[in-house]
C-alpha positions in Angstrom: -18.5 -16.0 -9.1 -15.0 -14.9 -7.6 -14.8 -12.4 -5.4 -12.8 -9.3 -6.3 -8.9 -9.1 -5.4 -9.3 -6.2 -2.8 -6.7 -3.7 -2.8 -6.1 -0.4 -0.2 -3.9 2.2 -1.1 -2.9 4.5 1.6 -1.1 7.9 0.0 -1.8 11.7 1.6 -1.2 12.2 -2.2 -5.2 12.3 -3.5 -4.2 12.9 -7.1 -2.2 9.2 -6.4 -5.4 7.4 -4.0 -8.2 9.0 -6.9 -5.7 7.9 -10.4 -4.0 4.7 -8.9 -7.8 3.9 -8.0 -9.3 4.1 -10.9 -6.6 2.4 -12.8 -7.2 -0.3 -10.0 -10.7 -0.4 -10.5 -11.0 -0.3 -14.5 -8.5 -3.4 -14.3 -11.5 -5.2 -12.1 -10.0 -4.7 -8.5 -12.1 -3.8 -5.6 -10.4 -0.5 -4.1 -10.2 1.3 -0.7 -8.0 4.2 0.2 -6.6 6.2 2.9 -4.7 9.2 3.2 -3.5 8.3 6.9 -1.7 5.5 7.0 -1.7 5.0 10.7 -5.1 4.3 10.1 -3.9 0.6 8.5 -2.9 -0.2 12.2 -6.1 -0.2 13.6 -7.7 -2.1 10.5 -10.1 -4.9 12.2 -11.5 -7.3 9.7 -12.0 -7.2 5.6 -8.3 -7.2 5.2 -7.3 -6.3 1.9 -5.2 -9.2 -0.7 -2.8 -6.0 -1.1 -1.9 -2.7 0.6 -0.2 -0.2 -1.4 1.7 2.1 0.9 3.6 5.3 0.6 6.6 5.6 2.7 6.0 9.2 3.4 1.9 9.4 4.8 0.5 11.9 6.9 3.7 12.2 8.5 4.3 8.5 9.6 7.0 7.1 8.0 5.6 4.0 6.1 8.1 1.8 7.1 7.5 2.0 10.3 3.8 1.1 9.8 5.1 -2.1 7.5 7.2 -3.3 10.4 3.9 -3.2 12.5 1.6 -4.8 10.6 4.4 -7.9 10.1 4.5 -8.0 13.7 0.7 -8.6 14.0 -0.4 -12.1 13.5 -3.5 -11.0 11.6 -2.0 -8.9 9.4 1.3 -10.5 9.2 0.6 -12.2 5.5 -1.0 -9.0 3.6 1.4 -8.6 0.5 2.7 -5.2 0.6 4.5 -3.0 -1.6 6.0 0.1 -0.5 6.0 3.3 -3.2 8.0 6.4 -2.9 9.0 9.2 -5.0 12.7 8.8 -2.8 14.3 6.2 -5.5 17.0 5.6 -2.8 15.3 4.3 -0.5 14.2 0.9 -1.5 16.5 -1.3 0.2 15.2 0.3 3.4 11.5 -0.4 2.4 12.7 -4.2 2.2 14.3 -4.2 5.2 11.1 -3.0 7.1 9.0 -6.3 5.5 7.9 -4.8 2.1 7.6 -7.4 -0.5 8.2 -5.2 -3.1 8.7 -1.4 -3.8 7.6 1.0 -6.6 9.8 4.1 -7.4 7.2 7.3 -7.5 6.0 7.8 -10.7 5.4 4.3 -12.2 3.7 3.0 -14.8 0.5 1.7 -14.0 1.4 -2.0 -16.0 4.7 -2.1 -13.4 1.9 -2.1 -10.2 0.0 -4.5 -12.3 
């Protein structure tokens, strides 16, 4: 049997980690959250197949935390997508090594 796709949301929103989760999860993903994203820099192992992660997180600019995790060879190749409720901001999120970005609120079938 395949594995489950594992995806990790990191949000200090827990209205967005608890309904993005179990959207996630009803569509047969494997979810972990955060509210810190900081915390995704210290991440050692069971990497997820893709990190959801809001720009603005327990007051670390999620950019910044995109640009280090591309600089790390072991985390260098996780897909992420950067989400935001700040529309104008999206060329920025690609600039920092986002491979995509979602506009705060979306529609669950536009993350899926």
């Amino acid at each position: 049997m395949d594995r489950l796709k594992k995806i990790m949301i990191a949000d200090d929103d827990p209205g967005i980690l608890d309904a993005v989760g179990i959207m996630l999860e009803y569509e047969g993903y494997e979810v972990q959250s955060t509210p810190d994203g900081a915390a995704l820099l210290t991440m050692d192992g069971g990497f997820p197949d893709l990190l959801l992660l809001d720009i603005w997180t327990s007051g670390v600019d999620g950019r910044d935390i995109c640009k280090q995790l591309r600089q790390n060879e072991r985390t260098a190749r996780i897909p992420i997508v950067l989400i935001s409720a700040s529309k104008d901001i999206e060329h920025s999120a690609m600039d920092a090594g986002a491979d995509d970005f979602l506009a705060k609120p979306f529609e669950i079938n536009d993350l899926l």
